[in-house]
C-alpha positions as CSV (number, residue, x, y, z in Angstrom):
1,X,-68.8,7.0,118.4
2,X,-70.5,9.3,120.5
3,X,-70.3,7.5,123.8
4,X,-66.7,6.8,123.4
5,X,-66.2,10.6,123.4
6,X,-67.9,11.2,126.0
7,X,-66.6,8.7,127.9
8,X,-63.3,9.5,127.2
9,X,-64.1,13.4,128.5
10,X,-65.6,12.4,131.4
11,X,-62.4,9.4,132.2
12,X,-60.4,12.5,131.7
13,X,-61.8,14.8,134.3
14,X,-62.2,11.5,136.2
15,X,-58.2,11.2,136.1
16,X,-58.1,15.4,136.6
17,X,-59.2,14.9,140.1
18,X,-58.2,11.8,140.9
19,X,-54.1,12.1,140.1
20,X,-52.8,14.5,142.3
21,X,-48.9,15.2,142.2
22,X,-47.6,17.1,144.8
23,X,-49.6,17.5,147.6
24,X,-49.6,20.5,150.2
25,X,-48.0,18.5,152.9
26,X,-45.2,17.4,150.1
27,X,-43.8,20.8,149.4
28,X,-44.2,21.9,153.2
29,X,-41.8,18.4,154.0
30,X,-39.7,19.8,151.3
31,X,-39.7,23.2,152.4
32,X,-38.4,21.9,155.9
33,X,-35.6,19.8,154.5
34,X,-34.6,22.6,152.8
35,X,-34.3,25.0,155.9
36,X,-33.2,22.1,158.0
37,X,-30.1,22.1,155.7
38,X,-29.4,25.5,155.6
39,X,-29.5,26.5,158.9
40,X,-27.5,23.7,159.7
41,X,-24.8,24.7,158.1
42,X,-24.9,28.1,159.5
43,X,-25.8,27.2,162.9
44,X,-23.6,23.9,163.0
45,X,-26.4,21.8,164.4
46,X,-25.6,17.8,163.6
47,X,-28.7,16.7,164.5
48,X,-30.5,19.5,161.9
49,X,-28.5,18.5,159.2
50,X,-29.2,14.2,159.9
51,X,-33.0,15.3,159.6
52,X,-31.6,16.9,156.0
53,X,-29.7,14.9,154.8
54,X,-29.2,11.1,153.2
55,X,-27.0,8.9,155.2
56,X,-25.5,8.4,151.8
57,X,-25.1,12.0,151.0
58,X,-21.5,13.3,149.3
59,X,-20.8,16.7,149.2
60,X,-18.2,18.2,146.9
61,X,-17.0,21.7,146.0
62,X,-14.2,23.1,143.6
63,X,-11.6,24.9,145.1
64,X,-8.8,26.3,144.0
65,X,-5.4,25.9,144.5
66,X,-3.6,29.5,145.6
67,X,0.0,28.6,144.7
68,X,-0.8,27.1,141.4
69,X,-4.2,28.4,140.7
70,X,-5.3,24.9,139.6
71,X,-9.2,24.0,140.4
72,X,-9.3,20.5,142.1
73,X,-12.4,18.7,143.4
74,X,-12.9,18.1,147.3
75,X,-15.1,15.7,149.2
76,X,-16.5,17.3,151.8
77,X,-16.6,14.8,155.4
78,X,-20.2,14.7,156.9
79,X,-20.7,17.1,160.0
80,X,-20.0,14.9,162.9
């Protein structure tokens, strides 16, 4: 009983160590998506916003209708 405590303390510090999640160079690639997005939208940069963004990517927004005041949903094209 005693051994299979221990080794179950030492399997989890083992694991502590061992699993990593996110890594440094992780949240600095997501931190560059990020910016690469933004400023591409502000800067209008196509080739920015390709490193950003998934071919696949839809964009939609509510807007609002001024003569009726209705909210409607509105695809958004890709920046060309």
């Amino acid at each position: 009983m005693k051994q299979s405590i221990i080794l179950t303390i030492f399997l989890f510090f083992v694991m502590i160590f061992y699993v990593q999640g996110q890594t440094q160079q992780d949240s600095l690639d997501i931190k560059q998506v990020a910016l690469d997005y933004i400023e591409s939208q502000h800067n209008v940069k196509p080739e920015q916003f390709e490193r950003a963004a998934h071919p696949r990517m839809v964009k939609r927004t509510f807007w609002r209708n001024k003569k009726t005041g209705k909210e409607y949903l509105r695809k958004l094209l890709p920046m060309q």
